[in-house]
N, C-alpha and C positions, 0 to 999 in steps of 0.2 A: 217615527218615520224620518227618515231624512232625503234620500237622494234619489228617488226611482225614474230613472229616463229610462223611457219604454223603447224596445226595441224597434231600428226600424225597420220602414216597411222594405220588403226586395224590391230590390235594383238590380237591372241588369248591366248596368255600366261600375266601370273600377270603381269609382268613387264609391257606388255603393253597396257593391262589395268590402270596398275598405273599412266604413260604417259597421258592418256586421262584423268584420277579423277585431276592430278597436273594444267594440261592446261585448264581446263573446271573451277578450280577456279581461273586459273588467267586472262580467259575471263571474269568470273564476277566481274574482279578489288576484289579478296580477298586475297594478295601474303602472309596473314597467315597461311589461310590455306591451301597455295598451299605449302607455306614451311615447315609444319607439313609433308602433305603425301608423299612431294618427301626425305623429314628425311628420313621418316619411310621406304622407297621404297627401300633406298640407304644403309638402313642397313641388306636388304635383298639382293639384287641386287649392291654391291659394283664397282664401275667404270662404271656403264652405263652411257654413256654419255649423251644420250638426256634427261634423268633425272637429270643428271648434269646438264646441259643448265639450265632446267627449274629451277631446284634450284636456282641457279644465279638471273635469270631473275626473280623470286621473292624475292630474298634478294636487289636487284635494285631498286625495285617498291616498295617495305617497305620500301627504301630508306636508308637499310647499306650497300652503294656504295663501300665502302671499303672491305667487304666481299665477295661480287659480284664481283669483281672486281680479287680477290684473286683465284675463281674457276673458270674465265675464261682463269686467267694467268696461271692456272695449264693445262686448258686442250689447252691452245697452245703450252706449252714448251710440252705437251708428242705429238707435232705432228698433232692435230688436226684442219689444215687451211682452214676449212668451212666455207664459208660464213655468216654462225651463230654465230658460235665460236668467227670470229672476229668481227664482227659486234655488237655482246657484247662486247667485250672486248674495243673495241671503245667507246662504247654506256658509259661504267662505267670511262674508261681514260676522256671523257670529265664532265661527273659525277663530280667527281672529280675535273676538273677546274674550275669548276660554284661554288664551295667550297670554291675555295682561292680568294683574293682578287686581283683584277688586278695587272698585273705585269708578272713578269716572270715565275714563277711557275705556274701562271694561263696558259700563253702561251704554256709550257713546253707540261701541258697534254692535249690540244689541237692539238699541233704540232703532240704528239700523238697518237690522236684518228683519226686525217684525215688522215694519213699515214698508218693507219691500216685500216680504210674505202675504201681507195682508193685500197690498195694491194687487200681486198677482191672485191673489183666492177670490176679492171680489171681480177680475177682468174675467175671471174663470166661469163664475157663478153667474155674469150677463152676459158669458157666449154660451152658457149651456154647456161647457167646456167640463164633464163631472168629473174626468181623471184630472185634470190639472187642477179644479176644485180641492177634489182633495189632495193632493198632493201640501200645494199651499197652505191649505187652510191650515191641517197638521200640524204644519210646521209653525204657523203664524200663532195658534192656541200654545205648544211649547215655546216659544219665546214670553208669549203673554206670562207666564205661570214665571219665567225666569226674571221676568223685571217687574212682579211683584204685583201686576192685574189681575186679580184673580178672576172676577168677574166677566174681561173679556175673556180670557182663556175658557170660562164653563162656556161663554154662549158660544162661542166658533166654534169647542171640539164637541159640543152637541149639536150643534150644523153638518160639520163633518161626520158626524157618525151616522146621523142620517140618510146624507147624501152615499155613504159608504155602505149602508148595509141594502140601502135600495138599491145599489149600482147592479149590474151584471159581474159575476162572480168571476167570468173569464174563466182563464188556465194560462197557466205559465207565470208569467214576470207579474200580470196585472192579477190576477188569482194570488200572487204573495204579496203585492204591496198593496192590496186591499185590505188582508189580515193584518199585514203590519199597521196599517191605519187605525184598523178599531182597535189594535192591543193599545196603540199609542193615545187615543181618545181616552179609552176607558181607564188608565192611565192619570190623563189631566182630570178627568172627570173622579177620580178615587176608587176606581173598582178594581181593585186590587187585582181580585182572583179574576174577572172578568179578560183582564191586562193578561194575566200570565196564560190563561187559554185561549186566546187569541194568536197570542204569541206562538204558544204549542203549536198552533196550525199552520202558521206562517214553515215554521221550520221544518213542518211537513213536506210544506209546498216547495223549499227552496231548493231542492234538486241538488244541482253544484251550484248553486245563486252565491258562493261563498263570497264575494263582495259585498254583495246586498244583505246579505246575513248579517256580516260583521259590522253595517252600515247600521244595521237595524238596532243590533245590541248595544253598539257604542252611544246611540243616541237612547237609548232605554236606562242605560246605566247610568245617566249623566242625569238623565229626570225623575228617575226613582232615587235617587240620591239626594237630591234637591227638594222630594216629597218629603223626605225623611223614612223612603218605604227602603226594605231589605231591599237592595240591587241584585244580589244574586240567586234570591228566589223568585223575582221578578223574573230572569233572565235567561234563569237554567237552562230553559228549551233552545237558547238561541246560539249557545257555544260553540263555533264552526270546529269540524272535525281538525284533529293534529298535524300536523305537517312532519313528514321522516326524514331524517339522513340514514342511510344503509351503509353495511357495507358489508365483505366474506370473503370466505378463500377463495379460490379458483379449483378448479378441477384441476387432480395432480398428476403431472408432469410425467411423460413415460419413466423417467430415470430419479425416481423419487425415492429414498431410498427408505420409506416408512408413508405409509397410509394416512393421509389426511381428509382428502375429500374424493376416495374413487369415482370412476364415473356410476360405477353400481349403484351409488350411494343417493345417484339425482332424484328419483321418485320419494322415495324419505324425506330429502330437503325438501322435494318442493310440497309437498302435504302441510310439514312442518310449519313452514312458510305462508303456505294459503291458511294457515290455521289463524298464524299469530298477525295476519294482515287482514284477515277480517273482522278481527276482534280490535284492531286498533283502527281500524275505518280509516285511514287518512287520507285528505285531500291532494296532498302531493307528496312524491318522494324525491331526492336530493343523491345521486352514487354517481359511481362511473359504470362500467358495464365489461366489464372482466369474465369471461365464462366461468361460470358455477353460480357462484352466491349472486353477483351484482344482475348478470342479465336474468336469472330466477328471477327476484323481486322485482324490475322492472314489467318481468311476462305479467307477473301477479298483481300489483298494483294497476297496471290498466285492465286486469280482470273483473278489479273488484270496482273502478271507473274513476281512478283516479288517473292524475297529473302524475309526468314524468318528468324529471330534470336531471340531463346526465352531463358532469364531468369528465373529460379526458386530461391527462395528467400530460399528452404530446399529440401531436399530430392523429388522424384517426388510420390512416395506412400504417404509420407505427407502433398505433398500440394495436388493432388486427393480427401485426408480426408478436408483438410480445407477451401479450394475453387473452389472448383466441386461439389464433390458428393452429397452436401447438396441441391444443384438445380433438380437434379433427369433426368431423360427424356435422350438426344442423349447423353449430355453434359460431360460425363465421354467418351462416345467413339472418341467424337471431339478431344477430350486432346490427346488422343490414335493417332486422324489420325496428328492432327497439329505436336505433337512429332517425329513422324514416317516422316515428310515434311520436318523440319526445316533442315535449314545450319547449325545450330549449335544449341546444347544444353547446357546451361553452369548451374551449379549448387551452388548458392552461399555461402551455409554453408551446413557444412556436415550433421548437425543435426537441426530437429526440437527443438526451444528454447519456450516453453508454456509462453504466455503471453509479445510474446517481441515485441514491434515492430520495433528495429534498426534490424533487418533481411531483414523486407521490405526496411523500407529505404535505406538498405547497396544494394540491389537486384534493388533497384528506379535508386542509381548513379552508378548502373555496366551499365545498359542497354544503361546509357545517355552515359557513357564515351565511350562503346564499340560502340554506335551512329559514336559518335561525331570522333573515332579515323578510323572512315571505311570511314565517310564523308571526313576526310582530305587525307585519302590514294585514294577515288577518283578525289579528287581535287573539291567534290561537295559541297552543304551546308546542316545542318543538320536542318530538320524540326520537330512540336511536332502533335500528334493528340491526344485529350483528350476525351473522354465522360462523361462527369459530370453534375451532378444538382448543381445547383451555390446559393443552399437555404440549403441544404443537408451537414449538419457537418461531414466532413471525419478522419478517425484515420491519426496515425503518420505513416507515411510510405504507405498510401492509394494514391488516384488517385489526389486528391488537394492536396497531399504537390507533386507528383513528378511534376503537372504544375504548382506549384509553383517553383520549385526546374528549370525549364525550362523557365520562365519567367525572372526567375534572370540572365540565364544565354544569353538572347535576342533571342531568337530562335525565330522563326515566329510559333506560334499556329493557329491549326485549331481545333475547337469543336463541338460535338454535344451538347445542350441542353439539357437536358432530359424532365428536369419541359414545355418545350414548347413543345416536344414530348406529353405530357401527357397533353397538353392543360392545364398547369396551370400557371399561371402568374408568375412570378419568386418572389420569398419570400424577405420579407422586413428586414428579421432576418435571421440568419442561424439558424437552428437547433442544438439546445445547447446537450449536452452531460452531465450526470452527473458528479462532479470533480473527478479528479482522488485518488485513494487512492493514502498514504502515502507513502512514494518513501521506496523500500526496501531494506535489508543493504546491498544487490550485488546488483548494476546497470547492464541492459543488454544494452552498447550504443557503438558506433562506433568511433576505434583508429585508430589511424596508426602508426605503430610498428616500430623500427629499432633494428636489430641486426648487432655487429661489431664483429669481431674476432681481435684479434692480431696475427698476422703467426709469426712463430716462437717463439712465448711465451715458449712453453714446453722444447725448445735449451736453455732460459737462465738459466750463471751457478746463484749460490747464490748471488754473489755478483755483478752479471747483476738488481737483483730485484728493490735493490732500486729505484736504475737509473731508471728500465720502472716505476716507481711509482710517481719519481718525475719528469722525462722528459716527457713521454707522458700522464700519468696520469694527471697532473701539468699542459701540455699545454689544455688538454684537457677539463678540468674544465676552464682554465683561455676562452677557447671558449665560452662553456658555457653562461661565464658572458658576454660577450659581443656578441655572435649572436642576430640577430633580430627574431629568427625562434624559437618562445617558444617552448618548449616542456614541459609536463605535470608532467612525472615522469621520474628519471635515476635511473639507479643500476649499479654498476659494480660488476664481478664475473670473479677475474683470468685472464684469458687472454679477455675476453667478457665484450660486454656495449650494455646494452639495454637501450631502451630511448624509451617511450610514446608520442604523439601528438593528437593533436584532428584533424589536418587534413591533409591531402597529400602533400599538395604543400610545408608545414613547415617541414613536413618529409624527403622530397625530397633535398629541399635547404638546411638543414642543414646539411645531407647526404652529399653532394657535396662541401661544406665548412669543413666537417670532413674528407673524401678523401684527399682533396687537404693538408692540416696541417699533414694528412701523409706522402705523396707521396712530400710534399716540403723540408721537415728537412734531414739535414746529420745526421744520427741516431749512424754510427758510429762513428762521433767527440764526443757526446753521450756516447760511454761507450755501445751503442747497439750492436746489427747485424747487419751488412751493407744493408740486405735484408729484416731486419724490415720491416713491410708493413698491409695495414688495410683489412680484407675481408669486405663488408658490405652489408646489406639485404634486401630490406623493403618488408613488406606486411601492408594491411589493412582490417580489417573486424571487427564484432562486439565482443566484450570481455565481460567478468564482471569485473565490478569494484568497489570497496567497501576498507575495511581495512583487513590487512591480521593480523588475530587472532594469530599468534606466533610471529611475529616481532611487530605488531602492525602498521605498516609501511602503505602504500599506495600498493594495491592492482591490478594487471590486468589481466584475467587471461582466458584459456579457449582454445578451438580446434583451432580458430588462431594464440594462440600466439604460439602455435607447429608448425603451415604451414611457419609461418615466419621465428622459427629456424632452420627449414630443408630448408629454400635457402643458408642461411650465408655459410653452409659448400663447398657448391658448385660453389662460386660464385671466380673469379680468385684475387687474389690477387692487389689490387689498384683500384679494380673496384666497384660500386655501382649495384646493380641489384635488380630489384622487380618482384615482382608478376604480372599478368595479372589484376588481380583484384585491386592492387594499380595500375597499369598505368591508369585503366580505371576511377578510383576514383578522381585520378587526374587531368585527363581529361575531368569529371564532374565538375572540381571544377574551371575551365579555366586557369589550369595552364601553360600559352602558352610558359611560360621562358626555358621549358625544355624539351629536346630533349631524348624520347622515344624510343626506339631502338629494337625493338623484335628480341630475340637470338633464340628465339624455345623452344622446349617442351625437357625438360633435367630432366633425372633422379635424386631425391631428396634422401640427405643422410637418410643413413638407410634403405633403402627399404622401403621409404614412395613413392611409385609411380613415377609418373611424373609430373611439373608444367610447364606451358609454362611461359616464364619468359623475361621480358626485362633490357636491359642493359641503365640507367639513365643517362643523361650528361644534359649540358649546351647548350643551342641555339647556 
């Protein structure tokens, strides 16, 4: 067992409504956006605690233990010795020792976390308090078993199980973290088989509880391990269903001059469709929503009661014009009802670009990365569904390059056919396309941007200049020459260095090799500021590129490379921080060396909005 805060009670005021939007997405295992609304709640409502909690308990589950960690030690030092309060604060203390490497420090926040379990299980057990009873005790017997007590571990998680099997059984949230208690008792206790059908029930119970699932598992597999018992037969019943990325043709075009996906053809797809979506159960799906294939799986997947997440590749008036309305019939109020369903709508350039197709493609690996980053946050695996004619020549950034783009990256596909839909034998040729014209002097294609600052640039006096010109200037080119992490084009401008790439994960690495050459030199033996230090930024999305007619120089240019200068200013000094839309690109691209960190949605300099944004580091 590890985190089960019970839902609360209704309120008719915001706040506690808010309460309910924060916990209902972190039952559906989504602690982004459950840390978005309780931000937003908390700058309305300043000091509420249980929006506190919940904050926590999603910056936990996002997995920045260290932050989590930070606002439950606040809200114990003002006083507040709940059973929650500390049961988080526990829950992050041993967080935290699962980070270090054996040894003493490892020990340290252990020592810690049980000692704060157990204070909260007996505060529990002399208010009569049995849900927070067991909650704690649970936990306080799993710690016991981890620092080598065996003896307290039997007597607490035999207390616990007691208090647990007499409880009231409930329904709902308290009806699965019951189960999960006894599987985790019987567990410490050695009952093996007792453990895994407990477990079985629990996973009955958990509805869409897919956070609390994967709550469950994570902390199952970590003490079955430690037992020396199989983890994953321990476990099996607790595996949260898969997470999808889609994608398909569209319904074709009046003037199409060969059959791909008629509109005939829609009752076939969608059967097809409902067939291989119920067999693969998944908890959420990841497209954009294109009439034919994209809004089908969308209707179907909340059919079948999952989660929706839809990508637009431009604006939603402009894709309406380019991949709906041309269909005619329900298909523009579908877009209407799927938009008006979704978990989320994300937007990936602000503007329509005529004739591009790195929009799509940049909009193909937001879907995959935003997949792929919600699949690891539940601890599940990410699957593909495609609908394609495999005779049928697709553009760039269409439904065959994003399974292709998902083939590369081993994902298990499922597809529809079409051509065997349509009863025709699959083509021995693809369908050729005429060549493309001649490439035009602005490319529209897809970078990955860094912006650096220098802090304190504008403090030095005249005779500081040199010295940043040839100390960090100096080292910084001599990096340069010897990183492995190319990059395409630099500039420097004053106290700023921008630097081009063609992909994330070279953006990234190099980022984190440029931090570090900061953040390691004595700046002041130097002839600098002692407090010298690098802001740094990334974003990614599509640019043009070409030559730039007054310098003659190398060229990038366009509405991202503004999103990407409006992080730099914002970002804290020594730190690396990107975009949602780089995390998730890179995350497309299996960048697995690098640890992601969602900071939240923070205002961008200038009054350009707000960007939800993560903090980059090293595994």
């Amino acid at each position: 067992m590890n985190d089960p805060i019970s839902a609360p009670d209704p309120a008719a005021d915001e706040a506690g409504k808010a309460v309910s939007g924060v916990q209902a997405h972190l039952d559906r295992g989504d602690p982004l956006l459950a840390y978005d609304l309780a931000q937003g709640a908390l700058a309305r409502f300043p000091g509420h605690v249980r929006l506190r909690q919940l904050q926590g308990l999603a910056l936990a589950r996002a997995g920045d233990v260290a932050r989590a960690h930070g606002v439950f030690s606040a809200l114990e030092g003002e006083g507040h010795g709940d059973a929650e309060t500390l049961g988080m604060l526990a829950r992050t203390a041993k967080d935290l020792g699962l980070r270090e490497p054996a040894g003493a420090a490892r020990i340290a926040h252990f020592t810690r976390a049980f000692g704060l379990y157990e204070r909260a299980y007996e505060n529990a057990r002399r208010t009569g308090a049995d849900d927070g009873a067991i909650y704690a005790g649970v936990n306080a017997a799993t710690m016991a078993v981890l620092l080598g007590r065996a003896d307290r571990a039997r007597h607490i998680a035999t207390q616990v199980h007691g208090i647990a099997e007499k409880s009231d059984p409930g329904e709902g949230a308290a009806a699965y973290w019951r189960a999960a208690t006894l599987g985790e008792t019987a567990l410490v206790l050695g009952e093996r088989e007792s453990a895994r059908a407990h477990y079985e029930s629990a996973a009955r119970l958990a509805g869409g509880r897919y956070g609390d699932l994967g709550s469950t598992r994570r902390q199952a597999r970590f003490l079955a391990e430690h037992l020396g018992l199989d983890a994953d037969e321990v476990t099996v019943a607790l595996s949260p269903p898969p997470v999808i990325v889609f994608s398909g043709h569209m319904i074709d075009r009046p003037d199409r001059p060969r059959a791909r996906f008629p509109a005939s053809l829609e009752s076939a797809v969608r059967d097809a469709l409902r067939e291989r979506i119920a067999a693969i159960g998944p908890a959420a799906a990841y497209g954009s929503a294109a009439c034919g294939a994209d809004l089908l799986c969308l209707e179907l997947v909340r059919e079948h009661g999952g989660e929706t997440h839809i990508v637009l590749p431009f604006p939603a008036a402009d894709f309406r014009r380019e991949s709906v309305g041309f269909a005619g019939g329900s298909w523009g109020a579908r877009l209407d009802a799927a938009l008006a369903a979704a978990s989320s709508v994300t937007v990936a350039s602000d503007h329509y670009a005529s004739g591009s197709s790195a929009t799509y493609e940049y909009a193909n690996l937001l879907l995959t990365g935003m997949g792929r980053l919600r699949a690891l946050s539940l601890g599940s695996r990410l699957e593909a569904l495609a609908v394609l004619d495999p005779g049928a020549a697709g553009a760039a950034g269409g439904a065959g390059s994003a399974a292709s783009l998902w083939s590369g990256l081993g994902l298990v596909r499922h597809e529809v056919d079409l051509a065997r839909l349509r009863g025709e034998a699959p083509s021995v040729a693809p369908e050729v396309h005429p060549s493309p014209p001649p490439a035009p002097a602005l490319r529209h294609e897809l970078r990955s941007l860094l912006f650096a600052d220098a802090v304190g640039y504008s403090r030095l006096t005249e005779d500081q200049i040199p010295r940043y010109v040839e100390k960090f200037l100096g080292a910084v080119a001599k990096l340069n020459r010897q990183t492995k992490h190319r990059f395409e084009h630099v500039e420097t401008a004053g106290d700023g260095l921008y630097l081009v790439f063609r992909n994330a994960p070279d953006a990234a690495r190099y980022a984190l090799e440029l931090n570090e050459l900061a953040s390691a030199r004595d700046w002041a033996s130097l002839g600098l500021p002692e407090e010298f230090d690098l802001r740094i930024a990334l974003h990614a999305g599509p640019v043009y590129c070409g030559r730039d007619p007054v310098t003659e120089g190398a060229l990038f240019t366009g509405p991202h490379t503004s999103r990407a200068a409006r992080i730099e200013p914002i970002t804290p000094p020594g730190q690396v921080y990107a975009s949602a839309a780089f995390a998730a690109v890179a995350a497309a691209s299996g960048a697995d060396d690098l640890n992601l960190r969602y900071v939240g949605r923070l205002p961008l300099a200038k009054g350009a909005g707000q960007m939800a944004l993560y903090h980059v580091a090293r595994v």
